[in-house]
N, CA, C and O atoms as a CHARMM CRD file, in Angstrom:
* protein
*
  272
    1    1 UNK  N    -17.44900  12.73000  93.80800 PROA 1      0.00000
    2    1 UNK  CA   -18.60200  11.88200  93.67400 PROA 1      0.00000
    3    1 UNK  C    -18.31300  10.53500  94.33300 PROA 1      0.00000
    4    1 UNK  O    -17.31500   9.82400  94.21200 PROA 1      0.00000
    5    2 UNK  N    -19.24300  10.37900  94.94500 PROA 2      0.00000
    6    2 UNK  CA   -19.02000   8.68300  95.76600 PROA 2      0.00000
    7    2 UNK  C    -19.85400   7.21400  94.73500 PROA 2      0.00000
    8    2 UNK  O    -20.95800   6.93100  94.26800 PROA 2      0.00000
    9    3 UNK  N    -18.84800   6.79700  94.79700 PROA 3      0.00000
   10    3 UNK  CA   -19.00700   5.24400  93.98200 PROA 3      0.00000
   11    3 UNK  C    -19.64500   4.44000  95.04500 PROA 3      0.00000
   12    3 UNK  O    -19.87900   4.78000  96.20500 PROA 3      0.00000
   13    4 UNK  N    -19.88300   3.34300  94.47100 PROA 4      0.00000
   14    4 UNK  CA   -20.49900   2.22000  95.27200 PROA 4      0.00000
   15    4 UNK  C    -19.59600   1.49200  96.40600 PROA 4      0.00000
   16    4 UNK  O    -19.82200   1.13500  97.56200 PROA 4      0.00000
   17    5 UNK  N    -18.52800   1.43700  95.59100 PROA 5      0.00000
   18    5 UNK  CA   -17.12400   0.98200  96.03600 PROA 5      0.00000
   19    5 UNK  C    -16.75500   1.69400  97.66900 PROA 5      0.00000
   20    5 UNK  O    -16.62800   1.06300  98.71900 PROA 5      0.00000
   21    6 UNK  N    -16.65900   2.97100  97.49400 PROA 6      0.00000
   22    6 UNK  CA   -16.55300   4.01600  98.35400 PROA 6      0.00000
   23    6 UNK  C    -17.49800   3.71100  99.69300 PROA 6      0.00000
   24    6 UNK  O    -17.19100   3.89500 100.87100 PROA 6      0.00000
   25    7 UNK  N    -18.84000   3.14700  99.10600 PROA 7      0.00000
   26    7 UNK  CA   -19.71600   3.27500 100.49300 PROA 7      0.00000
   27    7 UNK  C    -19.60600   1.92000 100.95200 PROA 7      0.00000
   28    7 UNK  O    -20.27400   1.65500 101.95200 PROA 7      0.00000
   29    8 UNK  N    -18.94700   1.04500 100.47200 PROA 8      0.00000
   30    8 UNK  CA   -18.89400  -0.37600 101.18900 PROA 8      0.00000
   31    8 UNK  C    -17.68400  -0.47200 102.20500 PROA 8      0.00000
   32    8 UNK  O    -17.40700  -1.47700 102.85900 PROA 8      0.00000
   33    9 UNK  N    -16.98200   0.78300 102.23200 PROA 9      0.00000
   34    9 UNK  CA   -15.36200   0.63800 102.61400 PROA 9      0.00000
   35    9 UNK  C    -15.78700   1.39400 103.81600 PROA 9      0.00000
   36    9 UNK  O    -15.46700   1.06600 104.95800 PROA 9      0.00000
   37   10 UNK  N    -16.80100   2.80900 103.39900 PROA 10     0.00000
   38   10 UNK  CA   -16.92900   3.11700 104.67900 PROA 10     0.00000
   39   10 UNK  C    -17.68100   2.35400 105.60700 PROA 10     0.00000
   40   10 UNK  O    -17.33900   2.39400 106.78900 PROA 10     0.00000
   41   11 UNK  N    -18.67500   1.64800 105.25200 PROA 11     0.00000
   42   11 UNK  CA   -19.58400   0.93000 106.47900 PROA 11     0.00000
   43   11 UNK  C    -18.90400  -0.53300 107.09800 PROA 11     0.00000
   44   11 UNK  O    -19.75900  -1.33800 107.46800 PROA 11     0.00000
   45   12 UNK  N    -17.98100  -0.81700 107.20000 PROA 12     0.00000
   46   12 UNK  CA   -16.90700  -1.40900 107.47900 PROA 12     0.00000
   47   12 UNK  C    -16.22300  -0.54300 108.84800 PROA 12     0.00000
   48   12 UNK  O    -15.89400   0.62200 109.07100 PROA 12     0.00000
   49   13 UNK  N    -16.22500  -2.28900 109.86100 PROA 13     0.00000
   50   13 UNK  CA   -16.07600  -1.74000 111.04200 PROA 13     0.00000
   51   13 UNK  C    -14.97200  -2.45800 111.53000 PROA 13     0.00000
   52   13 UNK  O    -14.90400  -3.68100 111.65500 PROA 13     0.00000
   53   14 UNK  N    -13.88900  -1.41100 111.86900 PROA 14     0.00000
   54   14 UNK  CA   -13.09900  -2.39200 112.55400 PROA 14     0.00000
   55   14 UNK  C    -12.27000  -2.34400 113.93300 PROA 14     0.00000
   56   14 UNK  O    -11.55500  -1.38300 114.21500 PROA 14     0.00000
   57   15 UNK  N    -12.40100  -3.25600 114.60900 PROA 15     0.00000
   58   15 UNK  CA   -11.92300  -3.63700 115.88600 PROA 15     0.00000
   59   15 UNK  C    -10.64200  -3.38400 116.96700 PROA 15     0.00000
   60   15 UNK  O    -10.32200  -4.47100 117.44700 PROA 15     0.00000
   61   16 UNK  N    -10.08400  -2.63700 117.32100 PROA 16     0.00000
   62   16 UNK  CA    -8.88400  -2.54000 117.82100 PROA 16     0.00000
   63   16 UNK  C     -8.96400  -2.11800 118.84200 PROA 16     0.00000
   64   16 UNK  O     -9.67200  -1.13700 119.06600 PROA 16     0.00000
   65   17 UNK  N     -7.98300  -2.97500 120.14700 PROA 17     0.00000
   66   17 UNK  CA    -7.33900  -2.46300 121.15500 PROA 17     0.00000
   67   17 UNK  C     -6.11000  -1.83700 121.34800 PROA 17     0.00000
   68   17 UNK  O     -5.06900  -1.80500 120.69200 PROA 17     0.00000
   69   18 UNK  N     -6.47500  -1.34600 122.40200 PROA 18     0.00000
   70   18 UNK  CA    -5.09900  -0.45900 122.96800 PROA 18     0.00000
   71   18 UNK  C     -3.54000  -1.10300 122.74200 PROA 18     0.00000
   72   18 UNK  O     -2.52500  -0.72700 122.15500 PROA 18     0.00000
   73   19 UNK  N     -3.88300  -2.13100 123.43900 PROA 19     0.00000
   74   19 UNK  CA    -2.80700  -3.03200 123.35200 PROA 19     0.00000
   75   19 UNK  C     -2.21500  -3.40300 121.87500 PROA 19     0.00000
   76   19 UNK  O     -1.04100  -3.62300 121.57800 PROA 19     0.00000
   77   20 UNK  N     -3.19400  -3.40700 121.16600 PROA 20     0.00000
   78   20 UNK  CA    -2.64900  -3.57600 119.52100 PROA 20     0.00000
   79   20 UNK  C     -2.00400  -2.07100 119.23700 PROA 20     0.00000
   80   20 UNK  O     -1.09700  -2.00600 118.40700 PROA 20     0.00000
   81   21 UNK  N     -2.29000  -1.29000 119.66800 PROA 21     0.00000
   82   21 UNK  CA    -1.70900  -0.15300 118.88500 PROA 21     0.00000
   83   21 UNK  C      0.03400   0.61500 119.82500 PROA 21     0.00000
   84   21 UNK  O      0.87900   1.38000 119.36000 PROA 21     0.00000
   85   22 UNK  N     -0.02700   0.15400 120.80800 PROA 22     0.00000
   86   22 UNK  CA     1.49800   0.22200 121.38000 PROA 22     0.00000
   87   22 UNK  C      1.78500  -0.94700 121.35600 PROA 22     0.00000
   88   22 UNK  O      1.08700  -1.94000 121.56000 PROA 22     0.00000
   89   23 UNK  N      2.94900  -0.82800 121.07500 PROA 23     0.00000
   90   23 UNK  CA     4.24700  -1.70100 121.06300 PROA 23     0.00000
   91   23 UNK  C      4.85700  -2.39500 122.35400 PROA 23     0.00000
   92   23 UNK  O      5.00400  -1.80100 123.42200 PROA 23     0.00000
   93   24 UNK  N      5.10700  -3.37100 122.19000 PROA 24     0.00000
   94   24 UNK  CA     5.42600  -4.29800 123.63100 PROA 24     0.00000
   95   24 UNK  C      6.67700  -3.02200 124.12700 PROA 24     0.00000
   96   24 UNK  O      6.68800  -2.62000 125.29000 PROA 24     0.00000
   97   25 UNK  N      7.48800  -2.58900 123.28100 PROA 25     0.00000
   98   25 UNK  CA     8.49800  -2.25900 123.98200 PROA 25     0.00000
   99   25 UNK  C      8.59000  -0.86400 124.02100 PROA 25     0.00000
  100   25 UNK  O      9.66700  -0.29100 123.85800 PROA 25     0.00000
  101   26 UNK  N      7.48900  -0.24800 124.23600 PROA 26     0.00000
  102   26 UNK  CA     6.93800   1.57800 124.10700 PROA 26     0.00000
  103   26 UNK  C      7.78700   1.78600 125.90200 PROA 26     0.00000
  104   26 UNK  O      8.12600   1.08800 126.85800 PROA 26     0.00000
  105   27 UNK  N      7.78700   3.00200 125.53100 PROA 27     0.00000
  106   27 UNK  CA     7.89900   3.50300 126.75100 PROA 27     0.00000
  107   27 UNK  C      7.30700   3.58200 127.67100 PROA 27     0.00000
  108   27 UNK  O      7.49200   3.41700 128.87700 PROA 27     0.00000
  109   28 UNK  N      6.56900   3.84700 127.06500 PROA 28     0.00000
  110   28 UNK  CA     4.97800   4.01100 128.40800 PROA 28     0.00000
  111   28 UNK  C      4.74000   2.26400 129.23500 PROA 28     0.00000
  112   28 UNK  O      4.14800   2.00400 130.28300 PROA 28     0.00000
  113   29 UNK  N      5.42500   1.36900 128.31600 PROA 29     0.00000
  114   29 UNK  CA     4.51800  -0.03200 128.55700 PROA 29     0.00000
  115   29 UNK  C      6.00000  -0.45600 130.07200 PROA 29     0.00000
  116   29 UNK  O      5.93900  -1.18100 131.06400 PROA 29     0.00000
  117   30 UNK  N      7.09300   0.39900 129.52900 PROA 30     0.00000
  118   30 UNK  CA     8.25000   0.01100 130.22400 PROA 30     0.00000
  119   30 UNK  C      7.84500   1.39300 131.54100 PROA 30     0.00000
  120   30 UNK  O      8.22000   0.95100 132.62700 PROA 30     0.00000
  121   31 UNK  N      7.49100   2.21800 131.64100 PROA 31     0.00000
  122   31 UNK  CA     7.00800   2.93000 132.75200 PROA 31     0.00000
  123   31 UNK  C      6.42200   2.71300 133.56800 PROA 31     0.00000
  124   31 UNK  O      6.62400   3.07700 134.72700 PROA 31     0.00000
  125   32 UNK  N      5.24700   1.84000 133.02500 PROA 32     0.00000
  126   32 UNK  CA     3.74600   1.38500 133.74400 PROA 32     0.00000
  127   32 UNK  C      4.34100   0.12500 134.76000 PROA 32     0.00000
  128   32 UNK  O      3.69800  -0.26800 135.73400 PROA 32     0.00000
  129   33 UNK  N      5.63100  -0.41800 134.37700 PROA 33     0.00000
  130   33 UNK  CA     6.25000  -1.76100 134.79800 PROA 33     0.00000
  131   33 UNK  C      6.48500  -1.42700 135.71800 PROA 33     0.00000
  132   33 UNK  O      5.91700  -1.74500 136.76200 PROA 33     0.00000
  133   34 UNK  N      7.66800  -0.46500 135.55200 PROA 34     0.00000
  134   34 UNK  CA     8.99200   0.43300 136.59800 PROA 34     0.00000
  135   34 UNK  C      8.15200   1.10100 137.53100 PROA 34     0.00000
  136   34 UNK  O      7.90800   0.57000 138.61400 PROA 34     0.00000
  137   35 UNK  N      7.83700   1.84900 137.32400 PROA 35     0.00000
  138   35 UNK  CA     6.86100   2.93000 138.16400 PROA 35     0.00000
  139   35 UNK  C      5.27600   3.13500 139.05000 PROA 35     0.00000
  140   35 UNK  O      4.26500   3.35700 138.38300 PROA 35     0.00000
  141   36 UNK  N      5.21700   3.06000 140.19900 PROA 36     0.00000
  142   36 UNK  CA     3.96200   3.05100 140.33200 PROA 36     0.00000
  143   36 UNK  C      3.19600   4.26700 140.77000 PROA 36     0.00000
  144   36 UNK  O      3.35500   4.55100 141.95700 PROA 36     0.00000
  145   37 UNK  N      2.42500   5.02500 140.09700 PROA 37     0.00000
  146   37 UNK  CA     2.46300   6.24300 139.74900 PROA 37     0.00000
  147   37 UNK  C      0.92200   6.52200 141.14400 PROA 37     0.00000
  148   37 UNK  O      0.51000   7.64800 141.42500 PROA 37     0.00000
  149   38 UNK  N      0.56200   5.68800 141.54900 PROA 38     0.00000
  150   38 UNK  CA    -0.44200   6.25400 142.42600 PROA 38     0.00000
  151   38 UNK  C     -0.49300   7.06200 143.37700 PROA 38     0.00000
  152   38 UNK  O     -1.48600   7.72100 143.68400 PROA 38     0.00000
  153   39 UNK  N      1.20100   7.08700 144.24000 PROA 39     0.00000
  154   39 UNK  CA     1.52600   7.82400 145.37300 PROA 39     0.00000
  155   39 UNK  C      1.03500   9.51600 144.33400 PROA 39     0.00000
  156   39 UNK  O      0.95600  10.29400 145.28500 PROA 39     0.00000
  157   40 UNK  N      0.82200  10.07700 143.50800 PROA 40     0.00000
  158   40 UNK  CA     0.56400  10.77900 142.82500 PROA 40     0.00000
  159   40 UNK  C     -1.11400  11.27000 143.66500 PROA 40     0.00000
  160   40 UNK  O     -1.35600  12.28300 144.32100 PROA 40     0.00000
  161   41 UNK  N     -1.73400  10.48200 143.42600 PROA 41     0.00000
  162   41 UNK  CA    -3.27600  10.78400 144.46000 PROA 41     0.00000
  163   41 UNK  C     -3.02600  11.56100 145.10500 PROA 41     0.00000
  164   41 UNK  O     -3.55700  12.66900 145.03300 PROA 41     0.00000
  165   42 UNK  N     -1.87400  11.15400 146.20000 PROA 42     0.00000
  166   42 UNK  CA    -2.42400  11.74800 147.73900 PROA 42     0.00000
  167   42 UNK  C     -1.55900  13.12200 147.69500 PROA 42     0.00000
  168   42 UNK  O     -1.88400  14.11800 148.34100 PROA 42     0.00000
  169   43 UNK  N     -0.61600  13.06600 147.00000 PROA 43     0.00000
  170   43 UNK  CA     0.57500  15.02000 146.50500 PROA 43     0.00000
  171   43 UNK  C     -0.40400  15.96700 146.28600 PROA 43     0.00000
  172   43 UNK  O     -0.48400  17.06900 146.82700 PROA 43     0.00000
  173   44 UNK  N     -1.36000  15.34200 145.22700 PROA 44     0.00000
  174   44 UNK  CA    -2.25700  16.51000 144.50300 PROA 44     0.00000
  175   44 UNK  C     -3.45700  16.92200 145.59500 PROA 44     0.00000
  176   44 UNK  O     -3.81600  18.07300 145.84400 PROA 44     0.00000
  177   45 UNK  N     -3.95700  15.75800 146.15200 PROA 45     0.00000
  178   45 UNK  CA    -5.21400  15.44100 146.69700 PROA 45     0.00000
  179   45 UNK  C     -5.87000  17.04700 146.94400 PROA 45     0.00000
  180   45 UNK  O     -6.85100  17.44800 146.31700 PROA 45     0.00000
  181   46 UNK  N     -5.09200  17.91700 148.03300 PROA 46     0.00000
  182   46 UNK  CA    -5.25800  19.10000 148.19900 PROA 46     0.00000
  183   46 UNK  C     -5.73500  20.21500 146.90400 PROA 46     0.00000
  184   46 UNK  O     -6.38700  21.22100 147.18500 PROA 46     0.00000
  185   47 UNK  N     -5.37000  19.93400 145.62800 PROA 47     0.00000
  186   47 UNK  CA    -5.19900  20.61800 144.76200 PROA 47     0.00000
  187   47 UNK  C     -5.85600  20.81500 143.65100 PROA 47     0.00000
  188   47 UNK  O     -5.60200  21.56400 142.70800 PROA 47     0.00000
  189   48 UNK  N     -7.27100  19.62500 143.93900 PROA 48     0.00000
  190   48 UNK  CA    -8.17300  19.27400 143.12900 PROA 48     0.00000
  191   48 UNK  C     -9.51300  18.94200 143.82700 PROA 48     0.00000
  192   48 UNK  O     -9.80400  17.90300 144.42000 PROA 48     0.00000
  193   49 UNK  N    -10.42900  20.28800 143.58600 PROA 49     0.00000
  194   49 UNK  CA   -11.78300  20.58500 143.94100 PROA 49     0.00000
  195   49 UNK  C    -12.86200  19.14700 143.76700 PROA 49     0.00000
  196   49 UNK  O    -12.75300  18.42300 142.77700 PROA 49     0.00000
  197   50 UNK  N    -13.74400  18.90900 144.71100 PROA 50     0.00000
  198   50 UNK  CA   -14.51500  18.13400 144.81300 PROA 50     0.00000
  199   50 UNK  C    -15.70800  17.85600 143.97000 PROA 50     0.00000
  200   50 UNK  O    -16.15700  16.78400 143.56500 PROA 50     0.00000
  201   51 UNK  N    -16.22000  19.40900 143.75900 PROA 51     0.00000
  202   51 UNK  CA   -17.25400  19.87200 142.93500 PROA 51     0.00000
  203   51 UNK  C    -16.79100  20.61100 141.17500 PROA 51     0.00000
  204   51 UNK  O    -15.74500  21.25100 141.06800 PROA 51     0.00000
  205   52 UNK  N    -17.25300  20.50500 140.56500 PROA 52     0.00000
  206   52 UNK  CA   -17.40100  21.31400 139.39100 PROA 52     0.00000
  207   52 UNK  C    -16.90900  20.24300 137.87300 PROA 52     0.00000
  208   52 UNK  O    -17.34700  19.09200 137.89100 PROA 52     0.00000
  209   53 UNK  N    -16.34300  20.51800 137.08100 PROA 53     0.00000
  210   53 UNK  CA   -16.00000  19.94000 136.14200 PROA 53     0.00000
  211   53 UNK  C    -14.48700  18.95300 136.35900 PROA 53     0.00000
  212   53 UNK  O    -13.49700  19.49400 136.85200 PROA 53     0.00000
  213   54 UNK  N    -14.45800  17.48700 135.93500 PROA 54     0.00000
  214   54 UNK  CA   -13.30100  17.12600 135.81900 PROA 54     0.00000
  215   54 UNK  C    -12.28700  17.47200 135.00900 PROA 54     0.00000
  216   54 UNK  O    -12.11300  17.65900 133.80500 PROA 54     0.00000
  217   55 UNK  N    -11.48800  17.51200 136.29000 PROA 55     0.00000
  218   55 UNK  CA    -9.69800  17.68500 135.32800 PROA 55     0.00000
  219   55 UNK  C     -9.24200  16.84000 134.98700 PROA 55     0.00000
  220   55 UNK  O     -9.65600  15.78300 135.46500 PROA 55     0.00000
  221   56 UNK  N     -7.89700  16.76800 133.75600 PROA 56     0.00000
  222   56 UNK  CA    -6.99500  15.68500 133.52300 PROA 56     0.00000
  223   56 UNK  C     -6.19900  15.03300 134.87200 PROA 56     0.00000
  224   56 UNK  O     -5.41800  15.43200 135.73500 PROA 56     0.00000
  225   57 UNK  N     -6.83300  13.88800 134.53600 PROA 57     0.00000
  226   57 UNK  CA    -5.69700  12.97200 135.78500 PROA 57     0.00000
  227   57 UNK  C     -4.34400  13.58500 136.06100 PROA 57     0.00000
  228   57 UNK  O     -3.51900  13.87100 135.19200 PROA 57     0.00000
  229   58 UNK  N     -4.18900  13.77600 137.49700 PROA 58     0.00000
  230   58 UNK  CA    -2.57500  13.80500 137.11200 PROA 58     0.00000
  231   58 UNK  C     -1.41800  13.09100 136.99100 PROA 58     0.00000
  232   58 UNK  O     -0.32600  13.63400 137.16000 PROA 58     0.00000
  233   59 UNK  N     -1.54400  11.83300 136.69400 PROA 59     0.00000
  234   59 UNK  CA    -0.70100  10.70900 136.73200 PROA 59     0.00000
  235   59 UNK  C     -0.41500  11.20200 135.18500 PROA 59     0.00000
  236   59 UNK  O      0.75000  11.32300 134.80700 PROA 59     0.00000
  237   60 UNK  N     -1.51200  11.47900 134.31200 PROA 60     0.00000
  238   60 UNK  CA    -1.71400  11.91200 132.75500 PROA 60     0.00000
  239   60 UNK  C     -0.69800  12.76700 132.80200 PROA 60     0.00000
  240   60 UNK  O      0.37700  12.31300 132.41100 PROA 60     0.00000
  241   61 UNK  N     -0.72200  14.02000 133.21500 PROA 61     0.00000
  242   61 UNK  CA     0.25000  14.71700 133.33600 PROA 61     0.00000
  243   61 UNK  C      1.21100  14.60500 133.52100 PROA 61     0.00000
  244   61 UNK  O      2.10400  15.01600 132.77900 PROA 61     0.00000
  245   62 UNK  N      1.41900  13.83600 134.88500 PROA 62     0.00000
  246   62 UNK  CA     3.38000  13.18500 134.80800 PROA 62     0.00000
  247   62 UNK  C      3.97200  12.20100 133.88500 PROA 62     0.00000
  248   62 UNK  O      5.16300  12.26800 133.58100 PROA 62     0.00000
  249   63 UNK  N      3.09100  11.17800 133.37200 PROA 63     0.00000
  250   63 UNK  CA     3.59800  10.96600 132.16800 PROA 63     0.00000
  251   63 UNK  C      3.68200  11.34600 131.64500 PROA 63     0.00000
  252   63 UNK  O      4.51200  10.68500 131.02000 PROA 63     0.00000
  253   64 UNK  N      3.33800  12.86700 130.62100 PROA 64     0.00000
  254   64 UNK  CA     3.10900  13.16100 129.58100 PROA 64     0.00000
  255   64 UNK  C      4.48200  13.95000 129.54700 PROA 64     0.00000
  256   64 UNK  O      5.01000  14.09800 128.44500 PROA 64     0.00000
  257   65 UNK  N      5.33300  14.66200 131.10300 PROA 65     0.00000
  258   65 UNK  CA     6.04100  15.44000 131.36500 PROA 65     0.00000
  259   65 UNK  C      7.52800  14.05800 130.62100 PROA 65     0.00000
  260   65 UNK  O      8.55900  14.41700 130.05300 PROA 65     0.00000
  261   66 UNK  N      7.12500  12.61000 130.89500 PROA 66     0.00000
  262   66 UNK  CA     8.31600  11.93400 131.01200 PROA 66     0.00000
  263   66 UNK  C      8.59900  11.51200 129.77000 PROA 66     0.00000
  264   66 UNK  O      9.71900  11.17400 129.38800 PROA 66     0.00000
  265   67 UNK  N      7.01500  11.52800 128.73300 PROA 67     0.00000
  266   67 UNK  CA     7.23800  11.03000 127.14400 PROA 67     0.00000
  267   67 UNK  C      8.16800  12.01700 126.81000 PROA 67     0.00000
  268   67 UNK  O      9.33300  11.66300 126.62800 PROA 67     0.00000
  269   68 UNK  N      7.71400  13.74900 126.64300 PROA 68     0.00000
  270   68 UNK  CA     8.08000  14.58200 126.14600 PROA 68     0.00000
  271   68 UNK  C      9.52200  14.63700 126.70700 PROA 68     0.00000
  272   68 UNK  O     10.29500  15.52200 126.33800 PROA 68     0.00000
């Protein structure tokens, strides 16, 4: 059963960036420094259709290869 209490907590909105939620010293923030991941474009370029539905970036992908 929902209280009064309950519905004031949900309609409550709150604000956050990206930047608030990683850490100055994340990996990703020390990657993005080091690395400049664009030469990535022109490798794939061939490998990703013009028409139809978008794919995941692949910059997404090579990071995701370097978190893990």
């Amino acid at each position: 059963m929902l209280s009064k209490h309950d519905t004031i907590q949900r309609d409550q909105l709150e604000m956050i960036t990206l930047d608030q939620l990683v850490q100055a010293n994340h990996l990703v923030r020390k990657m993005e420094a080091a690395i400049d991941f664009s030469f990535i474009y022109d490798l794939v370029e061939d490998m990703y259709s013009e028409i139809g539905r978008t794919s995941i970036d692949p910059v997404i992908l090579v990071k995701l290869t370097f978190i893990q």
